[in-house]
C-alpha positions as CSV (number, residue, x, y, z in Angstrom):
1,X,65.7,77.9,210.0
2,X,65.2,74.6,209.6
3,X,67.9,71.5,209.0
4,X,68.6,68.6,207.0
5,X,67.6,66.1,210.1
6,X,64.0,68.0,209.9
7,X,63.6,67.4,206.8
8,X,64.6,63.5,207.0
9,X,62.0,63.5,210.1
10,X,59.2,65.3,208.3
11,X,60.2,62.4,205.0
12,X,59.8,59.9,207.7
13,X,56.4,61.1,209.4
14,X,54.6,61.0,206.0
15,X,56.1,58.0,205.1
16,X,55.4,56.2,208.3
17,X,51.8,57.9,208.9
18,X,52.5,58.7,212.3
19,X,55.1,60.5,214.6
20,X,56.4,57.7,216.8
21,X,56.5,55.3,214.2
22,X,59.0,58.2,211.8
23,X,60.7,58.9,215.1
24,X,61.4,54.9,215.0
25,X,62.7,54.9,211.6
26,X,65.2,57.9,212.4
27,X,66.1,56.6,215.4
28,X,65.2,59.5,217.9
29,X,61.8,59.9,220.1
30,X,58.6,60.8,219.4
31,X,59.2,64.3,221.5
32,X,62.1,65.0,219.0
33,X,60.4,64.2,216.0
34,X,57.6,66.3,216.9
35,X,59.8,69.6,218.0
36,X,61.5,69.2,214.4
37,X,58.2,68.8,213.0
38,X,57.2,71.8,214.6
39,X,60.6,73.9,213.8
40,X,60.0,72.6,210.0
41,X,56.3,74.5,210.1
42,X,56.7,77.4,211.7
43,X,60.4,77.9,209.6
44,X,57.7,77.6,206.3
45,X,55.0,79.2,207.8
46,X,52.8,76.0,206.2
47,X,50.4,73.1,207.9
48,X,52.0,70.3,206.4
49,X,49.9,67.5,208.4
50,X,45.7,67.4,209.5
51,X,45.7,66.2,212.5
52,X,43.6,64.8,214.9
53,X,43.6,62.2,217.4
54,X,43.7,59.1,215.0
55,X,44.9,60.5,212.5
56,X,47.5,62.4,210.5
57,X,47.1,63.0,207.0
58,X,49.6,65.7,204.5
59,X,47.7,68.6,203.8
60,X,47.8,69.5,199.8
61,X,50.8,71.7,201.2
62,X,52.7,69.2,202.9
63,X,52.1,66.7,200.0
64,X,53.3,68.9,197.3
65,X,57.0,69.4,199.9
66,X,57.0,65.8,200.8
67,X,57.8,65.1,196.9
68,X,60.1,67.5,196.3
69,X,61.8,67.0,199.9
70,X,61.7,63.0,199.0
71,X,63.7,63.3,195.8
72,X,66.1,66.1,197.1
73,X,66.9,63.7,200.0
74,X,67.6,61.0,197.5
75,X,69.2,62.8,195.0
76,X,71.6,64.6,198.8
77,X,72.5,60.8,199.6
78,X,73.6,59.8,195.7
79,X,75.8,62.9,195.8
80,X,77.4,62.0,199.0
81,X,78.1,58.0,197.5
82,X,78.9,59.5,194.6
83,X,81.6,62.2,196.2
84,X,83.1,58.8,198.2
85,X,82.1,61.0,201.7
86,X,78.6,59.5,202.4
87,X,77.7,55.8,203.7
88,X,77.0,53.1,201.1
89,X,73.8,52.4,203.2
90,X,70.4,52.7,201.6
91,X,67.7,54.0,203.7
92,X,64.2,55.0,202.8
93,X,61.1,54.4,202.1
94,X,60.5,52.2,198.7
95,X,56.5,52.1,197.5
96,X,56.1,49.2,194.8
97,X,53.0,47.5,192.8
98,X,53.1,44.5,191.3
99,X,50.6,41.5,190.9
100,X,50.1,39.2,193.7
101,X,51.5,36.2,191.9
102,X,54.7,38.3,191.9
103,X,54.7,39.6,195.2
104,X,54.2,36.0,196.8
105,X,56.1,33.6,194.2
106,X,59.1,35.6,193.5
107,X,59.8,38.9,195.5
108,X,58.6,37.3,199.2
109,X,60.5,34.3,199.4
110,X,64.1,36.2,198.4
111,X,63.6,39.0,200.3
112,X,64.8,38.8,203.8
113,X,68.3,38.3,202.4
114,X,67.5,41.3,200.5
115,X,66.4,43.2,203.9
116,X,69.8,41.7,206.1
117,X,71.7,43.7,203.5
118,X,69.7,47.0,203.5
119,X,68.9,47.1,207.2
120,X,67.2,50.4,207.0
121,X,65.1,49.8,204.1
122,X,61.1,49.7,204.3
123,X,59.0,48.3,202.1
124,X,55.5,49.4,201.0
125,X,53.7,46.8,198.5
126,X,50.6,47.3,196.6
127,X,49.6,44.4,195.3
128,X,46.9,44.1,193.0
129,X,46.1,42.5,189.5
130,X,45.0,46.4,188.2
131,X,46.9,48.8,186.1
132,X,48.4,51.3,188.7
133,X,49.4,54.6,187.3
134,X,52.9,55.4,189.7
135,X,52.7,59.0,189.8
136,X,48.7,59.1,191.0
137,X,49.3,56.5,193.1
138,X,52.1,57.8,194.8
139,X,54.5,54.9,193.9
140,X,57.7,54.8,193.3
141,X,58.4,51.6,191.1
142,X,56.6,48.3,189.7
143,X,56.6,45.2,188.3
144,X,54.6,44.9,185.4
145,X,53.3,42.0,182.8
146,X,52.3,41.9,179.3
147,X,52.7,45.1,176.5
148,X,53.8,48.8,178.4
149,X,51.4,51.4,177.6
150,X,53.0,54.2,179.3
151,X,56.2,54.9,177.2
152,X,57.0,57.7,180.0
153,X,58.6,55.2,181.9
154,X,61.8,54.1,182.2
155,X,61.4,49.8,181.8
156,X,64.0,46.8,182.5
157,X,63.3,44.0,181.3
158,X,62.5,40.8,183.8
159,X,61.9,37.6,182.1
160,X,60.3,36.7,178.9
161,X,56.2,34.8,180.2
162,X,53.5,34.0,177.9
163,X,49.9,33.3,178.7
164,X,47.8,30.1,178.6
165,X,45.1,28.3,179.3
166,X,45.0,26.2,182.0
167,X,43.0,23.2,184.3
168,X,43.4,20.7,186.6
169,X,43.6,17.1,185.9
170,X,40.0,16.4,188.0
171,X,38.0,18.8,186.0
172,X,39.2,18.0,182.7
173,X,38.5,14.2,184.0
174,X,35.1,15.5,184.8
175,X,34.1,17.4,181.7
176,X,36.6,16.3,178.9
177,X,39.1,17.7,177.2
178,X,38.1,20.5,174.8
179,X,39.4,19.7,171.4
180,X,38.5,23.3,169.9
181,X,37.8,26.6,171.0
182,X,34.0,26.5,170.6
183,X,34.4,23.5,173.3
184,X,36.9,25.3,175.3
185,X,34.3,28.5,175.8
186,X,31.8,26.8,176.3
187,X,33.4,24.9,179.3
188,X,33.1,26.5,183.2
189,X,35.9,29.5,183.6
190,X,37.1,30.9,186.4
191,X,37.9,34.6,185.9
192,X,39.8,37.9,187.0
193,X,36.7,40.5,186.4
194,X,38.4,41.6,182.8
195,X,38.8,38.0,181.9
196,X,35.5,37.2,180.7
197,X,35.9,38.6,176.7
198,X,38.9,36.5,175.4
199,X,41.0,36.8,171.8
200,X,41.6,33.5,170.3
201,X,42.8,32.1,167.4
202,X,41.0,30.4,165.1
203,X,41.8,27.1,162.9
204,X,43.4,29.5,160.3
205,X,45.3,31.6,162.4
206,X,43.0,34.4,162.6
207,X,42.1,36.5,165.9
208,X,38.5,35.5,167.2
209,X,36.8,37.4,170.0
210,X,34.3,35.3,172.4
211,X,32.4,35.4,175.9
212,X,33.9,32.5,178.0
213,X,31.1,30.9,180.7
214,X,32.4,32.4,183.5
215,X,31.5,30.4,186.8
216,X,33.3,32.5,189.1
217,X,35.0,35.5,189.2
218,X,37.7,36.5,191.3
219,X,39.5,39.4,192.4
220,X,42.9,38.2,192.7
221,X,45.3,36.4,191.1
222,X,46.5,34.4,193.6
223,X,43.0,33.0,194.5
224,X,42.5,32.0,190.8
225,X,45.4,29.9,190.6
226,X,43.5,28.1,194.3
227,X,40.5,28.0,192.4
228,X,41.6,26.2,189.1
229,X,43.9,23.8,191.3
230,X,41.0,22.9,192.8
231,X,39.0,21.9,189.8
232,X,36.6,25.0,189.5
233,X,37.0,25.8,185.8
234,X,39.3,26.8,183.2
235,X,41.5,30.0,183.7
236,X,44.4,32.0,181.9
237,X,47.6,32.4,183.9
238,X,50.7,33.5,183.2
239,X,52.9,30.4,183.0
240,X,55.5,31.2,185.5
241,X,52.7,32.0,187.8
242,X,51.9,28.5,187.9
243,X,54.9,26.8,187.1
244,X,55.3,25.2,190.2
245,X,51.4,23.4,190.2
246,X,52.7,22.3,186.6
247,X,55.6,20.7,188.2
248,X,53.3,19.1,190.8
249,X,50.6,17.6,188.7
250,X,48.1,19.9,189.8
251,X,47.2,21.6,186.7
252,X,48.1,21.0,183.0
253,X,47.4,23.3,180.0
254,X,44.5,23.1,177.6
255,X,44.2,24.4,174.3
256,X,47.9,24.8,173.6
257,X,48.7,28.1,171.2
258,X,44.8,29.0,170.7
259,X,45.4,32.4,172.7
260,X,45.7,35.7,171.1
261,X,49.2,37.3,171.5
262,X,50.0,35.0,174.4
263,X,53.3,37.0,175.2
264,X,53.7,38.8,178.3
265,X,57.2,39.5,179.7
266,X,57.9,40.3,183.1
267,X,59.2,44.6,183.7
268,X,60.7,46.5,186.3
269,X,59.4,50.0,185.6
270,X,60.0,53.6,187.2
271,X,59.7,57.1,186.5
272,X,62.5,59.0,185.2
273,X,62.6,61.2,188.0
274,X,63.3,58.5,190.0
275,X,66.2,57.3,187.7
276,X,68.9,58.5,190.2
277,X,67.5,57.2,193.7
278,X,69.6,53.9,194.9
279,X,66.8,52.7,196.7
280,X,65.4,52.1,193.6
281,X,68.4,51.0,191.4
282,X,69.0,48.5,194.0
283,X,65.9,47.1,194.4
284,X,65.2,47.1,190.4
285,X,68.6,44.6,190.8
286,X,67.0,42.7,193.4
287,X,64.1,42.3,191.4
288,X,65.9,40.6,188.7
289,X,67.9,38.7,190.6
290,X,64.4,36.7,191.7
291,X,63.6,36.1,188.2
292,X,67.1,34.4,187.1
């Protein structure tokens, strides 16, 4: 038969992709970690890891236990709070996405005060500008911008944001100041890859679809906001991305109110099933304590 301490080690082996670095994160050695792993198997009669030498990997097994063990664990430790008899401490694993801009602006700067209060809290970050759907991706919570598509999830709201279009001071010196949107496409852009088709407005207030000139495309968000500062072409940001280069002179916006549906609040998103976790609850506070 297997116990509750197996199961926390086998929790922390996936999540740490290794057996010394799980027997770190519950605090016992690697020889430990592995007899548990091994008492854990045999108990099941499954092969919940490949291994080899460099690597070890869930089998389809071990990955479909791993998600059920994750949440019973979770849901264990709320009980406990909950019944007054367990420790208020959060520990686990917490898997988040969220644009770049985010993670480096806003979550990064406030979160080693977050970490000196949950101690025994690791962090996973996927940060990309992409849609990333939580359940195929194996995440547990996200940050999101602009309209929600997947009313399956449970969503907090951040911060209201809008979109505009924005430039630095030298390149508008350089190529003038577009006083229309037929001069403002046809002006250099610098672009995310999906940037390229963009929804104006026209002089009567009507939607108007066009091709910017696109001089550069870029994968990231962050490097966008670099390449505009430095006077590369147009680009749409969010405004609190750049709200500090505002402050600073660096860029200024361009076109006011000529873009499409400009709003894009700021969410905290997460499935339901993960409604109950405190890691999650927590962090979601966290979160919005970094947006004010």
């Amino acid at each position: 038969m297997y116990s509750i301490d197996d199961l926390k080690t086998f929790v922390a082996i996936a999540d740490a992709n290794g057996v010394t670095a799980g027997a770190r994160r519950v605090g016992i050695s690697p020889a430990t970690a592995s007899h548990r792993l091994n008492k854990l198997e045999a108990a099941l009669k499954l092969t919940l890891f490949h291994r080899n030498s460099r690597m070890l990997k869930l089998t389809d097994e071990g990955q479909i236990f791993f998600d059920r063990t994750e949440a019973i664990l979770a849901d264990l430790a709320q009980a406990e709070r909950d019944a007054g008899s367990g420790s208020a401490e959060l520990t686990g694993h917490i898997r988040v996405t969220m644009s770049p801009w985010i993670l480096s602006r806003f979550i990064l700067p406030a979160l080693p005060t977050f970490q000196r209060e949950h101690p025994k809290l690791t962090f996973d970050f996927l940060a990309v500008d992409r849609f990333v759907a939580l359940s195929a991706e194996g995440q547990d919570c996200a940050v999101r911008v602009g309209d929600l598509s997947d009313s399956s999830l449970i969503a907090r709201k951040l911060s209201d944001n809008h979109r505009i279009i924005c430039a630095s001071p030298e390149f508008l010196a350089q190529h003038g100041t577009p006083q229309n949107i037929e001069a403002t496409v046809d002006l250099p852009w610098v672009c995310l890859p999906w940037q390229t088709r963009i929804a104006f407005k026209d002089a009567k207030g009507k939607r108007k679809d066009a091709t910017v000139r696109s001089s550069m495309l870029v994968s990231n968000s962050d490097t966008l906001t670099e390449a505009v500062s430095q006077g590369l072409g147009l680009a749409i940001k969010s405004r609190l991305a750049v709200q500090n280069e505002f402050a600073e002179g660096r860029l200024v916006e361009v076109s006011p109110g000529s873009l499409w549906k400009p709003d894009a609040p700021i969410w905290f998103v997460y499935p339901p099933e993960a409604r109950s976790a405190s890691k999650t609850d927590a962090f979601g506070k966290f979160v919005s304590s970094c947006f004010g």
